[in-house]
N, CA, C and O of each residue as an XYZ file, in Angstrom:
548
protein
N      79.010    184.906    187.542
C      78.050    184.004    188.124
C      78.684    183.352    189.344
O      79.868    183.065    189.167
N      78.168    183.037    190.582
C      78.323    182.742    191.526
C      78.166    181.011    191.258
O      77.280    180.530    190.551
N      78.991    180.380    191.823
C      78.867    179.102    192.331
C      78.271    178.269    193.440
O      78.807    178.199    194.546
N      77.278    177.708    193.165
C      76.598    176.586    193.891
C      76.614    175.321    194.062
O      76.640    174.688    193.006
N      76.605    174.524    195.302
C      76.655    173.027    194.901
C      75.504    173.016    196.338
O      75.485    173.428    197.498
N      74.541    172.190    195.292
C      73.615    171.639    195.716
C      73.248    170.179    196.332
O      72.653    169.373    195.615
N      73.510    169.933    197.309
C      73.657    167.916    197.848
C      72.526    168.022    198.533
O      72.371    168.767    199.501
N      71.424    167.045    197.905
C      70.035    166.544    198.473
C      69.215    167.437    198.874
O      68.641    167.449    199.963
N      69.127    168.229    198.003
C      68.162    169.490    198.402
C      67.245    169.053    197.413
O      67.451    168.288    196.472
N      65.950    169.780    197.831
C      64.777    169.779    196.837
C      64.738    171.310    196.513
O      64.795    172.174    197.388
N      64.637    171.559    195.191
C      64.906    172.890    194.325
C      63.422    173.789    193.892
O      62.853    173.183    192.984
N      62.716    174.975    194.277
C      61.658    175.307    193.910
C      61.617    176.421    193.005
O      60.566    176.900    192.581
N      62.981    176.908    192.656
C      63.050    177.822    191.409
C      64.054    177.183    190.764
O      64.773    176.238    191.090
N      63.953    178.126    189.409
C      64.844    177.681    188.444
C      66.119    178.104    188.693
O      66.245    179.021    189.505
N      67.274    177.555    188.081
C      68.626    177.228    188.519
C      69.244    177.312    187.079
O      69.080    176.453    186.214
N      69.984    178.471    186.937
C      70.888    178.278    185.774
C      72.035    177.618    185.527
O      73.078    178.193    185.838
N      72.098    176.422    184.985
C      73.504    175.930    184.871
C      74.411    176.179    183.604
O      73.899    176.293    182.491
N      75.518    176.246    183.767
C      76.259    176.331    182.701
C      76.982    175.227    182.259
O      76.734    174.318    183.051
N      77.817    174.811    181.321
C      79.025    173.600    181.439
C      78.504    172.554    181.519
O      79.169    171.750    182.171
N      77.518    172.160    181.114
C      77.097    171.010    181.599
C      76.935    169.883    180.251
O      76.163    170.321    179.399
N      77.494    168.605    179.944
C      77.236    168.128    178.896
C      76.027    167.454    178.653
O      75.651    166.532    179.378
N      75.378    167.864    177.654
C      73.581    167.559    177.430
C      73.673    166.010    176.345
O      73.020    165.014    176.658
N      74.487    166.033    175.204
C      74.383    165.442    174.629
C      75.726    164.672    173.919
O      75.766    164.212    172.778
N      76.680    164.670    174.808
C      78.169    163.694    175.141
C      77.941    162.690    173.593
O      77.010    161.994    173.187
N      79.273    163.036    173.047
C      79.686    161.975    172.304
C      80.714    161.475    172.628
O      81.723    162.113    172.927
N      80.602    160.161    172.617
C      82.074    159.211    173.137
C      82.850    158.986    171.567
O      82.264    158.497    170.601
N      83.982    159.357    171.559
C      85.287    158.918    170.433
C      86.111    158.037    170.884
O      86.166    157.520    172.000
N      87.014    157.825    169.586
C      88.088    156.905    169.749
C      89.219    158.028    169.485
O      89.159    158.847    168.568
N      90.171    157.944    170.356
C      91.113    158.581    170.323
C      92.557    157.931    169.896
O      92.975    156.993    170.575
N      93.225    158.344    168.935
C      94.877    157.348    168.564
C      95.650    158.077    168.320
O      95.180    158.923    167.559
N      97.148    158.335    168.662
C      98.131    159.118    168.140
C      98.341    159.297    166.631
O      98.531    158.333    165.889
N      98.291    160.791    166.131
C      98.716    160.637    164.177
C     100.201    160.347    164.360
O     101.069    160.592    165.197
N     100.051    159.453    162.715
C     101.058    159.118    162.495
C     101.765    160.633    161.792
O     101.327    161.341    160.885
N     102.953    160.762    162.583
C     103.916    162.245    161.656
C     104.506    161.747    160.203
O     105.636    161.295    160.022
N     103.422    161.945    159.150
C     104.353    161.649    157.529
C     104.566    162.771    156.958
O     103.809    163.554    156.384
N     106.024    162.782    157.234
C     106.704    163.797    156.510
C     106.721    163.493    155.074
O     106.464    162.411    154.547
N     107.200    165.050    154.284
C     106.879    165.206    152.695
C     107.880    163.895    151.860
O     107.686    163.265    150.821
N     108.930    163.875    152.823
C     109.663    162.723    151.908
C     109.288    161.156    152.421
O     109.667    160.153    151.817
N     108.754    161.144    153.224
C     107.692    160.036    153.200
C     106.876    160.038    152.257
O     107.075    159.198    151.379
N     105.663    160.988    152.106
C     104.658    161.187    151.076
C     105.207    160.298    149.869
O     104.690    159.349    149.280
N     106.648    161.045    149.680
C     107.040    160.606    148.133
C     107.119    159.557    148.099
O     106.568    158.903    147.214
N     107.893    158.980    149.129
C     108.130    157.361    149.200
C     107.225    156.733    148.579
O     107.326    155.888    147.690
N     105.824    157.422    149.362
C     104.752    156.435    149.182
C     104.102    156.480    147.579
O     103.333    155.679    147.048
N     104.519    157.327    147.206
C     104.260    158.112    145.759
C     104.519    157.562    144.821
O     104.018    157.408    143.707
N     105.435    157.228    145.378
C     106.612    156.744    143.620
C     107.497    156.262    144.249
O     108.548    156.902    144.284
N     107.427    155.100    144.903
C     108.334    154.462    145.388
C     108.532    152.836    144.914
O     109.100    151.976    145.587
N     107.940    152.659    143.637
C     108.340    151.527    143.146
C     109.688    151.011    142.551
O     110.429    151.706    141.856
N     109.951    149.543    142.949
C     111.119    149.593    142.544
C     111.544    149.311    141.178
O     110.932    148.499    140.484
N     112.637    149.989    140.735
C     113.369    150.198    139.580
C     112.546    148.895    137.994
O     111.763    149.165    137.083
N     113.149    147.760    138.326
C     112.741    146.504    138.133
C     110.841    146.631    137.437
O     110.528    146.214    136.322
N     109.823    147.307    138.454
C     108.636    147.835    137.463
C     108.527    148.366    136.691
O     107.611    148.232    135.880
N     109.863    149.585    136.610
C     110.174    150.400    135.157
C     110.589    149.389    133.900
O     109.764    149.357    132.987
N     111.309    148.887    133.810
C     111.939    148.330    132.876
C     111.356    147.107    132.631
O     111.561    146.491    131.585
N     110.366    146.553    133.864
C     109.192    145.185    132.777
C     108.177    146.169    132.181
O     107.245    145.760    131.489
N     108.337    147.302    132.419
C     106.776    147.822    131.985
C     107.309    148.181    130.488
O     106.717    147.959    129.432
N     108.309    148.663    130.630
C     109.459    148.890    129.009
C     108.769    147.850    127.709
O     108.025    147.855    126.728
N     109.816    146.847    128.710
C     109.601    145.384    127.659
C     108.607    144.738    127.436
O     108.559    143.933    126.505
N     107.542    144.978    128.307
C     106.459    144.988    128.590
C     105.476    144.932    127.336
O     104.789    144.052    126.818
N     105.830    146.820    126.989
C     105.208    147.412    126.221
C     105.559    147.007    124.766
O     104.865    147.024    123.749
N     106.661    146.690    124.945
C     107.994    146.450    123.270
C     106.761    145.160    122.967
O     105.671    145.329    122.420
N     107.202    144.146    123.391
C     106.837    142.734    123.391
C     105.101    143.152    123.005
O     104.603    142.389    122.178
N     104.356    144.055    123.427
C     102.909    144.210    123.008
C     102.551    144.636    121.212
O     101.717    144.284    120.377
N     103.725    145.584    121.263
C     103.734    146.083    119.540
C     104.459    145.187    118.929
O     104.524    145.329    117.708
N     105.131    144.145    119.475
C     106.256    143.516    118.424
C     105.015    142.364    118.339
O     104.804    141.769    117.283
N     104.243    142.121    119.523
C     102.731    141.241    119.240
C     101.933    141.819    118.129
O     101.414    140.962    117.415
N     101.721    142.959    117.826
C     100.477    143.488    116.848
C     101.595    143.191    115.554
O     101.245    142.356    114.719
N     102.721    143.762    115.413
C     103.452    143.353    114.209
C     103.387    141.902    113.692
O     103.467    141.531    112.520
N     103.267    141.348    114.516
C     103.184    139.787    113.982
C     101.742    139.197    114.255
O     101.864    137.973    114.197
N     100.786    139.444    114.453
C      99.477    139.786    114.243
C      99.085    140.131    112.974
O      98.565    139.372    112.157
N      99.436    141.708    112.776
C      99.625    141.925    111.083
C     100.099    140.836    109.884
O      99.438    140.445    108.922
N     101.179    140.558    110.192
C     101.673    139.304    109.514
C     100.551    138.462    109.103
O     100.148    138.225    107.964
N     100.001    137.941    110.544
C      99.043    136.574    110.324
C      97.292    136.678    110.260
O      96.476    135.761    110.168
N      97.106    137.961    110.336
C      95.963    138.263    109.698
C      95.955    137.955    108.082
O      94.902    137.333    107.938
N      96.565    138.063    106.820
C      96.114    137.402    106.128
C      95.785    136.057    105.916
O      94.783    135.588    105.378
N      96.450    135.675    106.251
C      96.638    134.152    106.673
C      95.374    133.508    107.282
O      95.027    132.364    106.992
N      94.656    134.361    108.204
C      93.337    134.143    108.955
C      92.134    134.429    107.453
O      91.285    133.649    107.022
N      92.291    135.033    107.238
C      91.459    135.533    106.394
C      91.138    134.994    105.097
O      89.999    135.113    104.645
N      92.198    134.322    104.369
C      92.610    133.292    103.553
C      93.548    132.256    103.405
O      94.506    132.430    102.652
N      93.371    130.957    104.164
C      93.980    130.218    104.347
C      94.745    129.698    103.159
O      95.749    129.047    103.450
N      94.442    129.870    101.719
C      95.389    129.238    100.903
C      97.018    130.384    101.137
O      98.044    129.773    100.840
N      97.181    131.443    101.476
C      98.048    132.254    102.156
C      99.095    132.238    102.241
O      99.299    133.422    102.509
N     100.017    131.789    102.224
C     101.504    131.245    103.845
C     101.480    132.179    104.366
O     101.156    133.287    103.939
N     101.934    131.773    105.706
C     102.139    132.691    107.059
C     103.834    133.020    106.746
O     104.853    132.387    106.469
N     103.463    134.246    106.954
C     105.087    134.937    106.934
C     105.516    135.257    108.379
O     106.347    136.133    108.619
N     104.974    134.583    109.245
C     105.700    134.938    110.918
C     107.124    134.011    110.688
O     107.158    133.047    109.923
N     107.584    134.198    111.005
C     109.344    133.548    111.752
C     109.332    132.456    113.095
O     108.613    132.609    114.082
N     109.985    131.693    112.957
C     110.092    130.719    114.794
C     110.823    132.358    115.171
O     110.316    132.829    116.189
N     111.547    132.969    114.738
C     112.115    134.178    115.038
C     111.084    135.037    116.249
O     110.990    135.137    117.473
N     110.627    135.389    115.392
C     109.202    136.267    115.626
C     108.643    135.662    117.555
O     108.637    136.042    118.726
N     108.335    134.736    116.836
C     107.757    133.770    117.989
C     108.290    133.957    119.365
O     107.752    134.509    120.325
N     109.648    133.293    119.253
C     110.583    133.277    120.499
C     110.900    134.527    120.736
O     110.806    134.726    121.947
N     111.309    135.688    120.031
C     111.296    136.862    120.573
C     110.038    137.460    121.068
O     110.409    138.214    121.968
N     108.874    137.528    120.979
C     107.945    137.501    121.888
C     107.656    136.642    122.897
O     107.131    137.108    123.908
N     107.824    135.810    122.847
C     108.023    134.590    124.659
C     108.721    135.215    125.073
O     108.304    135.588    126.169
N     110.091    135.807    124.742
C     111.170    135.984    125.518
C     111.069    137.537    126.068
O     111.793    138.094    126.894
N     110.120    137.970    125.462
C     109.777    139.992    125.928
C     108.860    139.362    126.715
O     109.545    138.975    127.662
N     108.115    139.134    126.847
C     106.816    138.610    127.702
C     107.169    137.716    128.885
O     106.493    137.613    129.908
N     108.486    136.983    128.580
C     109.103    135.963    130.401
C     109.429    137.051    130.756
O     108.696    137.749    131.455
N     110.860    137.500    130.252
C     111.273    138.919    130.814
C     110.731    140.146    131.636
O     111.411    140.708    132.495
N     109.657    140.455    131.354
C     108.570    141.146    131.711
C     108.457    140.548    133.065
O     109.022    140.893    134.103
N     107.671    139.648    132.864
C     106.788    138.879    133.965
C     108.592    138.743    135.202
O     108.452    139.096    136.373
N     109.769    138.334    134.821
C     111.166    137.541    135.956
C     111.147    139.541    136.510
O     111.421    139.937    137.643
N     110.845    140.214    135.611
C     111.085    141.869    136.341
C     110.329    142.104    137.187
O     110.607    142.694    138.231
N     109.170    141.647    136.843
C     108.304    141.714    137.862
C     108.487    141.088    139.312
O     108.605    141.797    140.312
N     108.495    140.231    139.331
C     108.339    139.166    140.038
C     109.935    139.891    141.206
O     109.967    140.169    142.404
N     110.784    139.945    140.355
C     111.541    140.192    141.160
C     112.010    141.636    141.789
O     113.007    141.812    142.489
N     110.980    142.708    141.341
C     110.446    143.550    142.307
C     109.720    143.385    142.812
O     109.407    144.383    143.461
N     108.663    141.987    143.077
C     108.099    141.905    144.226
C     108.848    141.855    145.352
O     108.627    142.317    146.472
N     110.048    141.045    144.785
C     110.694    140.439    146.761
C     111.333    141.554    146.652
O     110.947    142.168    147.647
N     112.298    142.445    145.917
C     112.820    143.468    145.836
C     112.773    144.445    147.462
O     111.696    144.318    148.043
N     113.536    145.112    147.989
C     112.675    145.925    149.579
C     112.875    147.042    148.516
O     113.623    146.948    147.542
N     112.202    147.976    148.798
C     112.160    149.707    148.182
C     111.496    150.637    149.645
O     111.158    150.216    150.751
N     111.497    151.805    149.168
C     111.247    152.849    150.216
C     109.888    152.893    150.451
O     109.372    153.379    151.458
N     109.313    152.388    149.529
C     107.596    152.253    149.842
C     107.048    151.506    150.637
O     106.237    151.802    151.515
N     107.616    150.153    150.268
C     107.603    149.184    151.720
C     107.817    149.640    153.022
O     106.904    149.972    153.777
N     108.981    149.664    153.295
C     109.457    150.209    154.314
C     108.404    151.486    155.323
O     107.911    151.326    156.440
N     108.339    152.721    154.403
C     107.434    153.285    154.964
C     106.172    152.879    155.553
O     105.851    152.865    156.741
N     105.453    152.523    154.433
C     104.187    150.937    154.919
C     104.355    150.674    156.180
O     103.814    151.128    157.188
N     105.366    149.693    155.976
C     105.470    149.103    157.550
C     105.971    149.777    158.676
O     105.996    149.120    159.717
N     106.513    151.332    158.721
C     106.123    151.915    159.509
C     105.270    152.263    160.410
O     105.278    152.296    161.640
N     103.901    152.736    158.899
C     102.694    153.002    159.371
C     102.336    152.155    160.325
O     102.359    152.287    161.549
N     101.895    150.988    159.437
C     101.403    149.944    159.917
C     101.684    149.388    161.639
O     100.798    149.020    162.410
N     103.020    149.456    161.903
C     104.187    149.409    162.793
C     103.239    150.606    164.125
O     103.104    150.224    165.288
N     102.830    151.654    163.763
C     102.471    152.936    164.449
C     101.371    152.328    164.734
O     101.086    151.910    165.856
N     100.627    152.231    163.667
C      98.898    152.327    164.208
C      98.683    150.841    165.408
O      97.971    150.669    166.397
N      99.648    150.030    164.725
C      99.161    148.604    166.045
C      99.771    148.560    167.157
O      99.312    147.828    168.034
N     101.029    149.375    167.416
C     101.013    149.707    168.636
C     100.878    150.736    169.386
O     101.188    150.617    170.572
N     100.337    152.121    168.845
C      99.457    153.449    169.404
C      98.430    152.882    169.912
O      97.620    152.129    169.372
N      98.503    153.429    171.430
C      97.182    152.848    172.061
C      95.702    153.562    171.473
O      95.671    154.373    170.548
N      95.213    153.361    171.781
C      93.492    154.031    171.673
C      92.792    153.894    173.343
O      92.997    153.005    174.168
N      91.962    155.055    173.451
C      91.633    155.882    174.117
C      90.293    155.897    174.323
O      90.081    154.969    173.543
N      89.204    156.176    174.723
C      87.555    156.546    174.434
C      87.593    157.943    175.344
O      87.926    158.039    176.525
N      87.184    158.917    174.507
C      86.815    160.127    175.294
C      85.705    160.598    175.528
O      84.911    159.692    175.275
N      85.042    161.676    175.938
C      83.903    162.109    175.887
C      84.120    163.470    175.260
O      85.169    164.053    175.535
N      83.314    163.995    174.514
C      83.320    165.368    174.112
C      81.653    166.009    173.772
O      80.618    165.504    173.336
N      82.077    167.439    174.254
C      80.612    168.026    174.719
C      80.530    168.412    172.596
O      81.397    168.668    171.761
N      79.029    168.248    172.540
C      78.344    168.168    171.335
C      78.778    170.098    171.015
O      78.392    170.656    169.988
C-alpha cells in the first residue's frame, strides 16, 4: 500500500486507512516487582520460630484445659461433689496460656525473612513510577 498524507483537502472517494486507533484504551503502567522462588518462600513460611513453639504450648495448655474441665464437670452437675482440680492444675494452665501469649508477642517485634521481604515489596511499588499509556483495542 502506498502512502498518503492528506493536509486540508476535501476527500470524494473512499480512503483506506490502516493503523489507526478506533477505540484507545488508556492504562496504568508500573515496573514488576522480580520475586524470586526464595523470596516466594520467605513469604510462605516465613514465620518466626517463637509462633512455633506458642502454638506448641498453646495447644498443651488447651488439652491440659479439657483435662481439668473433665475433673469439674461433675462437680457442675452435682454440687454436693468436691472438686478434684488442684491450685496445681490451675497455675499450670495460667502459666501454658501467659507463655503462649510472651511467644507470641515476642515474635511480633521479632524481624524474620517475611518482613523483610514485605518491605521490599512495599519499598518497590512506592517508589516505581507509574506511567498512563495508550493501547490500540
Amino acid at each position: 500500500m502506498t502512502q498518503s498524507i492528506y493536509n486540508n483537502e476535501t476527500l470524494t472517494e473512499s480512503v483506506q486507512a490502516e493503523g489507526l486507533l478506533t477505540a484507545p484504551t488508556v492504562g496504568t503502567w508500573q515496573e514488576d516487582f522480580n520475586l524470586s522462588e526464595a523470596d516466594f518462600v520467605r513469604l510462605k513460611s516465613g514465620k518466626p520460630v517463637t509462633f512455633n513453639w506458642a502454638n506448641s504450648i498453646l495447644l498443651t495448655s488447651i488439652g491440659w484445659g479439657f483435662n481439668i474441665l473433665s475433673k469439674w464437670f461433675p462437680t457442675f452437675k452435682d454440687p454436693a461433689v468436691q472438686s478434684k482440680i488442684t491450685d496445681g492444675e490451675i497455675y499450670t494452665l495460667v502459666a501454658g496460656c501467659s507463655l503462649a501469649v510472651i511467644l507470641y508477642l515476642i515474635g511480633l517485634t521479632m524481624p524474620n525473612d517475611r518482613k523483610t521481604v514485605m518491605k521490599s515489596i512495599e519499598t518497590h511499588f512506592k517508589n516505581a513510577e507509574k506511567s498512563k499509556h495508550v493501547r490500540k483495542s
